[in-house]
Structures are given as structure tokens and as C-alpha cells.
Steps between C-alpha positions, in 0.01 A plus 500: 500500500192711600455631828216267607748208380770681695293467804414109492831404401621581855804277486789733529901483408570141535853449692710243373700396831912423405631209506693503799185625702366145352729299597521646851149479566541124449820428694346681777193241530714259467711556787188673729259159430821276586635381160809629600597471883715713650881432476405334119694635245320644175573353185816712343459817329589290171235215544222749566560657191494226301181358697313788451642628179617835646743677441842482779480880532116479621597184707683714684279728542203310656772341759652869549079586616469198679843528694360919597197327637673253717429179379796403360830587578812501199825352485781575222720308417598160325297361790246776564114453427196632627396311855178574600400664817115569671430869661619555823485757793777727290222502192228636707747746701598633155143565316372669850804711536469593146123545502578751853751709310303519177175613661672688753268308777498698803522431846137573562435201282744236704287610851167391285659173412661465846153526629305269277739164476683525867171389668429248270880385501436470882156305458633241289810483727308433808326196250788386356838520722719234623693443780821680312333780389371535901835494585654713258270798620562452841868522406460814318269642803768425723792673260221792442536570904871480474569687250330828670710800412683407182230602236666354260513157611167514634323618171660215319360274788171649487453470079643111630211454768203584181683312259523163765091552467463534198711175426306355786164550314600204265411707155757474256346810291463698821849424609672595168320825490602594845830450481473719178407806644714404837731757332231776531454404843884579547399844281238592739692426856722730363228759460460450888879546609490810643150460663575135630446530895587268790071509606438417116760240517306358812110503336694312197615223732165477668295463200736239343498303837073537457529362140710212561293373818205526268699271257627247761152454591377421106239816557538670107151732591753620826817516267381685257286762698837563752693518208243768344519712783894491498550540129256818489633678827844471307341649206368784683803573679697521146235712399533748710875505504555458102361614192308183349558651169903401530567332197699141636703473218709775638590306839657257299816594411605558842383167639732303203721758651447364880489085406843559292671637763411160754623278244 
């Protein structure tokens, strides 16, 4: 072929997907537009292959991909089968933990994101809460003011209070990523262990008590600018007490370390 042909015939290598890839690809649809509802068992291993005219062996393999991604989970057995199951909270945990460790995120990254969703998590609070999620932050305000002088309990309190307002703001998406990186949150308090003081612990309380009269009065434009100001006088304070280029990853182990020992 001559060069000039060369250049119109721009198709490139062609990639012939496998079969398994095929036949996951179209049991996932399935079970994401409804076909099959949670808790409904898959046809067997056998009747798929005879169905699609696979063989067992790649069968297996498109449930095997399927069962990594979370959608299905796999029994053995005489009276095993593949049940299958939508993404939860552990799916997302997984992929952001993965995707922190992987690109080595660093802490100076979790203080941007801390700064752009908190406010709006507090705007669409103030919108959106109920009379439980009222209460629950007043609860946690109270227990925040108790638990003055046990860092420990009062970190785990505080990551508590911003996770009650981001549940109070109503968005599912919002929620689910939150409580993802809650984990970082736990990375970076312990970042501030040894720099955690009784007037810091004071501004902390003040702020949140700010935030959640803005909320309790359905003002989001309040919310979110009080929230602003306490999220970024956090994020100075951690920068000028810790490197921002800390990679997060490497707080991790020793948290898993700190929740197995409560249980």
C-alpha cells in the first residue's frame, strides 16, 4: 500500500474484544437498566453457556469480572449461583481508596476538595434538612462540647458533625462521596495531633454552632459562606503546621491500625 494510501486508510489495528468481555458487557446492562433486580439470581453458569453458545470456562469468566466489580456476588455449591447485587457505599470507598494510593493524592489536594464541596454540602443542607437531621447535629454539637480533652473521641465526633451535613443536604451523589473520603478526613486529623489546641478546639465549636444556626434557619447563602470561612481557616492552620505535600496514603495503615483495636 503506498504511502498516500497509508495515510487515508487511517483505521488502525482492529481489537477483537473476548468473549467473556462480551458477555459481561451485556449482563452488566442488564442488571444496571433493571432486568435483573437485586437479590435475583442469574441464570446458572450451565444455562448461560448454552444461551449464548459460550464456552463454561469463559462463563466463568465474565461472572468472575462481574463478581470483582460488585454486582454480583457467588455462591458454590450444589445450591450456589450468582445473586445479583447494585453498588453500594463499600464500592465507592474501594475505587477512591484505590485511586488515593495509586496516584499518591496528597494532602494538599483533600484541603482543595474540603474547601470546594463543604460549603455547598452546607447550602444544600440549610435547603434540604429535616427535623432529624436538625436534631442529629445538635446531638453531635452537644457530644463535640463534651468530649473536650479526649482528642480522640472528639475527632471522630467532629468528622461525625460534617458528615450529619452532608447527609442533611439530601444528595445521594454528594453523600456517597463524602463518606468516601471520610477516611482522609480521619488521615488528616491525624496530621493535626500534635498541634491540636484547647483555643483551636474552641474556634471549631464556634464555627460549627454558626453553621448549624444558619441551617436551622433554611439560609444556604449564610451556610455556605460560614462554612467557607471555617473550612479555609482549618486549611490554613494545617498549612502552616504540615507539609501539604504528605502523601495520605501513608496515614492509612495506622488508622486500620487505630479502628481494629476498638473493635
Amino acid at each position: 500500500m503506498s504511502s498516500e494510501a497509508q495515510l487515508k486508510f487511517s483505521l488502525g489495528k482492529i481489537k477483537v474484544p473476548k468473549a467473556s468481555e462480551i458477555l459481561t458487557n451485556f449482563l452488566r446492562e442488564k442488571i444496571l437498566d433493571g432486568t435483573y433486580a437485586a437479590g435475583e439470581s442469574l441464570p446458572t453458569e450451565r444455562e448461560l453457556a448454552e444461551v449464548s453458545g459460550l464456552s463454561r470456562a469463559s462463563v466463568r469468566e465474565a461472572l468472575r469480572m462481574l463478581e470483582t466489580e460488585g454486582l454480583i456476588s457467588t455462591r458454590t455449591g450444589r445450591t450456589g449461583g450468582s445473586a445479583v447485587q447494585l453498588p453500594g457505599q463499600d464500592a465507592l470507598d474501594r475505587s477512591i481508596d484505590l485511586f488515593v494510593r495509586a496516584q499518591r493524592v496528597r494532602f494538599g489536594t483533600l484541603l482543595e476538595v474540603r474547601e470546594t464541596i463543604e460549603p455547598q454540602l452546607a447550602r444544600l443542607a440549610a435547603l434540604h434538612r429535616t427535623e432529624a437531621d436538625l436534631e442529629r447535629l445538635e446531638q453531635l454539637q452537644s457530644d463535640m462540647g463534651k468530649a473536650i480533652g479526649s482528642f480522640t473521641d472528639w475527632t471522630d465526633l467532629n468528622i461525625a458533625w460534617h458528615e450529619a451535613v452532608a447527609a442533611a443536604s439530601h444528595n445521594s451523589l454528594l453523600v456517597a462521596f463524602w463518606r468516601a473520603i471520610s477516611r482522609m478526613m480521619r488521615a488528616a486529623a491525624n496530621i493535626d495531633v500534635l498541634t491540636n489546641r484547647p483555643e483551636l478546639v474552641a474556634a471549631v465549636l464556634k464555627a460549627h454552632r454558626r453553621v448549624l444556626d444558619a441551617i436551622q434557619a433554611g439560609d444556604g447563602d449564610a451556610a455556605a459562606r460560614r462554612m467557607g470561612r471555617h473550612v479555609m481557616a482549618y486549611s490554613e492552620h494545617l498549612r502552616t503546621q504540615a507539609s501539604t505535600d504528605i502523601v495520605l496514603s501513608a496515614t492509612f495503615e495506622s488508622i486500620k491500625n487505630q479502628d481494629a483495636a476498638r473493635l
